[in-house]
Structures are given as structure tokens and as C-alpha cells.
C-alpha positions in Angstrom: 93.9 117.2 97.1 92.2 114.7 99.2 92.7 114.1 103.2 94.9 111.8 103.0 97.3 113.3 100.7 96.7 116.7 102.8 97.6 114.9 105.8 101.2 113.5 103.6 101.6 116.8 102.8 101.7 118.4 106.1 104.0 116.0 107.5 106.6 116.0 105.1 106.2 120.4 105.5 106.9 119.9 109.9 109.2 117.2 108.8 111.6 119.8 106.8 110.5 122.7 109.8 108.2 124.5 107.6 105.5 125.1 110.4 104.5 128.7 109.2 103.7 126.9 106.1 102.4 123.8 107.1 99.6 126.2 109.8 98.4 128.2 107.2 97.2 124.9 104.5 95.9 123.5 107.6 94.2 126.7 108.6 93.1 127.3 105.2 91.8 123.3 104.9 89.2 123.6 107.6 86.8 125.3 104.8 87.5 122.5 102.4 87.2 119.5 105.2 84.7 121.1 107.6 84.1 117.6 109.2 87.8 117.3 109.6 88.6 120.4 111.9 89.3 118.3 114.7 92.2 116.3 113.3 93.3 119.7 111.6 92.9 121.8 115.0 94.2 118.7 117.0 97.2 119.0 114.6 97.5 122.7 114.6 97.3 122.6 118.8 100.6 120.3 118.6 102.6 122.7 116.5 102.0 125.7 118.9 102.5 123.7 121.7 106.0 122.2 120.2 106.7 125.8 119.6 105.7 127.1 122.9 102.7 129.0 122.1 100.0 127.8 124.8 97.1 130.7 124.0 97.4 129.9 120.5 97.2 126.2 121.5 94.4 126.3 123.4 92.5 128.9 121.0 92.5 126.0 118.2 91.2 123.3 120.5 88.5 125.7 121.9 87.4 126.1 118.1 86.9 122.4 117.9 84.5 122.6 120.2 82.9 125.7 119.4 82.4 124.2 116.0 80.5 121.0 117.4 83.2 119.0 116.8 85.1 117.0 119.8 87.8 114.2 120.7 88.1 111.2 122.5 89.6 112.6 125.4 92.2 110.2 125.7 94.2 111.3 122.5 94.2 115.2 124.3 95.9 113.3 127.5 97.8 110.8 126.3 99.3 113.0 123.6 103.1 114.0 124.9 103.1 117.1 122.4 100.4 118.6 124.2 102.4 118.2 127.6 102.5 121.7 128.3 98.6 122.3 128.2 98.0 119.9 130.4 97.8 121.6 134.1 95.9 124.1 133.1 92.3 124.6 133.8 91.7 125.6 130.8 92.9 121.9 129.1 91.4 120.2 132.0 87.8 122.2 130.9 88.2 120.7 127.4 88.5 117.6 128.3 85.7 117.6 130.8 83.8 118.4 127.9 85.0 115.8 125.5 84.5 113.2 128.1 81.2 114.3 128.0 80.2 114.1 125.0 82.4 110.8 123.8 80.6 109.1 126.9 76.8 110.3 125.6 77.5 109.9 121.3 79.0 106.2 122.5 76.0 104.9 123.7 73.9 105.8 120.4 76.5 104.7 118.2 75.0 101.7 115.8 76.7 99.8 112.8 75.8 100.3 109.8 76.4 99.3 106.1 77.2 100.8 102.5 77.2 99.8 99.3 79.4 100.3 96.0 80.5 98.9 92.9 79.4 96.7 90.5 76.2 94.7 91.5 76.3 92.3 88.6 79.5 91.8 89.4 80.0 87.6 90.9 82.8 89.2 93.3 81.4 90.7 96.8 84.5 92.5 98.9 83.3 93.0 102.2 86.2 95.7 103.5 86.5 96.6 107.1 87.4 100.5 107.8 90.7 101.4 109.4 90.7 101.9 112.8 90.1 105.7 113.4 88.3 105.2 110.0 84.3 105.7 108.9 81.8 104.6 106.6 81.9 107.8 104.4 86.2 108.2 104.4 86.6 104.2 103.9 83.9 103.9 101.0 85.6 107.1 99.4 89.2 104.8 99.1 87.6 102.5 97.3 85.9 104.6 94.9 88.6 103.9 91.9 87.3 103.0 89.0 88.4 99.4 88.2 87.5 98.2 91.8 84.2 99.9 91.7 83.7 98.4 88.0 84.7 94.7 88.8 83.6 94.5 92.3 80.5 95.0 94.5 81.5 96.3 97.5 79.8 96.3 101.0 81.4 98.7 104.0 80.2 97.7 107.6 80.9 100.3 109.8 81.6 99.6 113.9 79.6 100.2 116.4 82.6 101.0 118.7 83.0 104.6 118.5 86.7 106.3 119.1 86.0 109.5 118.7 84.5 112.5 116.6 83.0 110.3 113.1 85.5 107.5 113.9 85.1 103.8 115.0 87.6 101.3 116.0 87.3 97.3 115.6 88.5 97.2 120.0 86.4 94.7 121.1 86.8 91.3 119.2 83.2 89.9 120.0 81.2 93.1 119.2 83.4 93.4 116.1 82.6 89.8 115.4 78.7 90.6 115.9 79.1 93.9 113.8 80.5 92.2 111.1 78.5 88.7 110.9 75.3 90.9 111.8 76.0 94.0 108.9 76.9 91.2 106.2 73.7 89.9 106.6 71.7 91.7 106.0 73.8 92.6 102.8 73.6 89.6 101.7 69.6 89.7 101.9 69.7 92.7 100.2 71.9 92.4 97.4 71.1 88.3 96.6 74.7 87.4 97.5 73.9 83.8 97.4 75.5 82.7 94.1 78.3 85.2 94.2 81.9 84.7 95.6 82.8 86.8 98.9 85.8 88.5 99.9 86.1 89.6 103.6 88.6 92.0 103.7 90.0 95.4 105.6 92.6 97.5 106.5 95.1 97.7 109.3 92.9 96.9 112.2 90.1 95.7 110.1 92.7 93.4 108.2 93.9 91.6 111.5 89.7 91.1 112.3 88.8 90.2 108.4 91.4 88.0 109.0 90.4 86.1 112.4 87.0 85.7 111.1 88.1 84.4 108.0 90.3 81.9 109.8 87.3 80.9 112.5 85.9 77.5 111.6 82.8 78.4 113.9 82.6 82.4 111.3 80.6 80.1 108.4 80.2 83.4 106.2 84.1 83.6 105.2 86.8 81.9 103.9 88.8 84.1 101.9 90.3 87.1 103.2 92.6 90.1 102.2 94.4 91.7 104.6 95.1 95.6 103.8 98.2 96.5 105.8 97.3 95.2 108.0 98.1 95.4 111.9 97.8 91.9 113.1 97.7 90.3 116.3 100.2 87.2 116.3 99.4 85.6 119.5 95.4 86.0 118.8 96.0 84.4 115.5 97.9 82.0 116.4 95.3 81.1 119.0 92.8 80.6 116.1 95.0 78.6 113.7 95.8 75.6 116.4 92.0 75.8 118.0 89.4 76.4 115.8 91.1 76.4 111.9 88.8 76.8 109.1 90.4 74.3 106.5 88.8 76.4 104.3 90.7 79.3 104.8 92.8 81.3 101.5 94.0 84.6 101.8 96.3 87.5 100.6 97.8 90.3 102.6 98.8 93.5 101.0 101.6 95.7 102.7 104.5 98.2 102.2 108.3 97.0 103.5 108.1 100.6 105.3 104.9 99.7 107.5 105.5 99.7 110.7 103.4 96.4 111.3 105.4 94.7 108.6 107.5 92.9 110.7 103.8 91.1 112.7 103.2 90.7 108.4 106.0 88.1 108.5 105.8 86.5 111.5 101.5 85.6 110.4 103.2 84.3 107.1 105.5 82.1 108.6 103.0 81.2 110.9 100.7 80.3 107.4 103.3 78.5 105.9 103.5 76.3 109.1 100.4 75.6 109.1 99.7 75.0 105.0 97.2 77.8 104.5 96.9 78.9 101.5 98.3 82.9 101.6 100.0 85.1 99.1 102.0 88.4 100.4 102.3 90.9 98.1 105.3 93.6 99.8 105.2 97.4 97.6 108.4 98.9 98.2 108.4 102.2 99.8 104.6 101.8 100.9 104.0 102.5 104.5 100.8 102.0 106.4 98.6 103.3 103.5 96.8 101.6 100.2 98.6 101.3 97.7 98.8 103.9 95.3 97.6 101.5 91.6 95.1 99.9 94.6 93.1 98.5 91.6 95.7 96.8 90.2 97.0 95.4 93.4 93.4 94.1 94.6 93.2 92.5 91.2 96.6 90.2 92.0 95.2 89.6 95.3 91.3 88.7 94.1 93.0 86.3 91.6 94.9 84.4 94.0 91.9 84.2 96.7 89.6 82.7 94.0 92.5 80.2 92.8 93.0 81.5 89.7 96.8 81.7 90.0 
């Protein structure tokens, strides 16, 4: 079982009030996902607390830390199932400490680029990570076997650190630099110049592949596909009557049970209004996740960009 799937499966068990259950695969994940002990101690913390067990609570968080692993303090305080840790000194220590170390790791965080896939392949996807996401967990989604066959594949990962091994797409203009700046030198790399290019992403990448994409001033892209993705009407709609690439052909990708699917239709009326070229492809049942035949579904979506359909 991967993350992801662990993560499903943990939900559904709190969802049918199977915590006993659902504690002891977390517990028993943390020697599986090592690098993962914060989300599963973050998660364990918020089931003790629901519950009313404090010491417990605080005991998981504590290991966290005691295993070099932190959070942005911000989800710890702004997290309402935590509520009844929060005036204690003991909380308040923890998130001293967090602030401490999220405020040192942020200055030497850096982007940085992977590679996968097919390098004979004349199909470059640029993807850009989830927010919350990393270059390690991102590149793993896309390992499947017909993307990593027909495509090469290039992962930029942000600068903009969220917290423990995770990065965020916040700011628009260092994500625009991280991006143009991480591409590059890809492109040099891998000889990129007689190839076609995909910029594409998921959920908060999605909404930034797209912007660039849709820049006339962003001269690197002009096709996108957008992951569900979490867009930003009023910033897109900004781009589209100021500064259009006529260029511009895309594809979005989402699930009719995502909750950004509703911002999906609003950006493809807003398309249609404005005659760019963009296909929606809507899985039934999918929520904010890839889909599940993701090779099959990129294929559709690859097809359209390069106007083959």
C-alpha cells in the first residue's frame, strides 16, 4: 500500500468510527513511511484529541519532534481538532519549536528539478507538484508505466517551503521564477529544442501551469494540463483579458466529487468565452486525486493538446 492509499484508508476507517483500528495501521505505518511520521503523528494527535485524550495527544506530537521531524506551525494552530491542546504549555513549547525550525529550513530551501520517462520520447510534460507535495512523492505518481514509456518527464520542485519535505506554489512571481528558471535548465540538459512541451500540474500546480501557459509575456508554454486542479477565477480571468497568449490549448482533468470542481467550470466557461482552445475531461466519482487509469487519461488529454483530436 502506498501513502496515498494509506491515507484513503484511514479515513474511510475514522469515517465508519473505527479509531482503535485506524491508530494502530497508523502506528504500525511510521516504520514503513519513516519520512511520513509527521502527517501520521499529526493525524494520530487529532484522534486523541477528538477523543479527549490530551497526554496521549501530546506524546505523538512530541515524537515528531523527537524524531527530527517538524510542522509548519500554523497547521498545529489553526487546526480546530487540536483545540483542546492549545493552552497548554506544553502545545505552546511545540510550536515554539516548529516556528523555529520552519523559519531556519525556509531560508535554505532552493528549487530543484527531476527527471523521468522516456528521453527519446518528442513529448516533454513538465508537471508541477501539489501543494503540500515534493519532488520525491510527485515523481513517484507519475511512475506508471505508459506515462513513463511515452513521455519524458521533468518535476520542478518550489522553493517555497510549507512545511516538513513539502513546498507550496504561494507566491505567484517566485513560482513563476521557479518554474521558467528549473525548465531551463532542463531544457539545456535534455536538448528539448525539437520536442513538444507540456506544462502541466496538479491542484495548485494546475491553477499556476495554467497561468503561465496563458501569459503571452511566459514564451516557454503554450499548452497546459491542468490536474485537478484548484484554480483561481479572478487571477485567470485577469490574464485572459490582459496579457492572452493566442497560443494557448489546454486540457483539465478532474473528478465531479472535487471540491474545486465547481472553479473547473466557471475557467471553462470563461475558455469558451474567450475561444481558447480547452478540453475537460470530468471522471465520475474522482475527488481531488489522479485518476486512477492516469495513463490512459493523460493520453486523451496529450492527444487533444497536440491537436490530434
Amino acid at each position: 500500500m502506498n501513502f496515498a492509499n494509506l491515507q484513503k484508508h484511514v479515513i474511510e476507517l475514522v469515517q465508519e468510527k473505527r479509531s482503535d483500528e485506524a491508530l494502530s495501521i497508523m502506528e504500525d505505518a511510521k516504520k514503513e513511511f519513516p519520512n511520513k511520521i509527521d502527517r501520521l503523528g499529526h493525524w494520530k494527535a487529532n484522534l486523541y484529541s477528538i477523543e479527549g485524550k490530551k497526554e496521549e495527544a501530546l506524546a505523538e506530537l512530541n515524537e515528531v519532534l523527537a524524531n527530527g521531524l517538524w510542522w509548519n506551525p500554523e497547521l498545529l494552530t489553526s487546526d480546530p481538532e487540536l483545540d483542546i491542546l492549545k493552552d497548554s504549555t506544553e502545545f505552546k513549547n511545540i510550536v515554539n519549536t516548529c516556528q523555529s525550525i520552519f523559519e531556519k529550513e525556509k531560508e535554505a530551501a532552493q528549487a530543484e528539478w527531476n527527471v523521468l520517462g522516456n528521453p527519446l520520447s518528442d513529448t516533454v510534460i513538465f508537471p508541477l507538484h501539489w501543494k503540500g507535495s515534493n519532488l520525491v512523492d510527485f515523481t513517484m505518481q507519475w511512475s506508471e508505466e505508459k506515462l513513463v514509456s511515452n513521455y519524458l518527464l521533468g518535476f520542478p520542485q518550489s522553493s517555497q517551503l510549507f512545511s516538513y519535505a513539502c513546498y507550496a506554489w504561494n507566491d505567484k512571481d517566485i513560482a513563476s521564477r521557479d518554474v521558467r528558471t528549473t525548465f531551463r535548465e532542463f531544457e539545456k540538459n535534455y536538448n528539448l529544442y525539437d520536442k513538444e512541451v507540456i506544462l502541466s500540474g496538479a491542484s495548485q500546480g494546475a491553477n499556476i501551469a495554467a497561468q503561465l501557459s496563458l501569459r503571452s509575456d511566459v514564451e516557454e508554454f503554450n499548452e497546459f494540463i491542468a490536474i485537478a486542479p484548484a484554480f483561481e477565477i479572478n487571477e485567470l480571468e485577469n490574464i485572459i483579458t490582459t496579457n492572452l497568449n493566442g497560443k494557448v490549448r489546454g486540457c483539465i482533468i478532474t473528478g465531479d466529487k472535487d471540491p474545486f470542481y465547481e472553479s473547473v467550470l466557471k475557467a471553462v466557461t470563461l475558455f469558451d468565452t474567450y475561444q481558447i482552445a480547452c478540453k475537460l475531461i470530468v471522471i465520475k466519482g474522482m475527488g481531488h486525486t489522479l485518476p486512477d487509469d492516469f495513463g490512459d487519461v493523460m493520453e486523451q488529454a496529450v492527444n487533444f493538446v497536440k491537436n490530434k483530436e
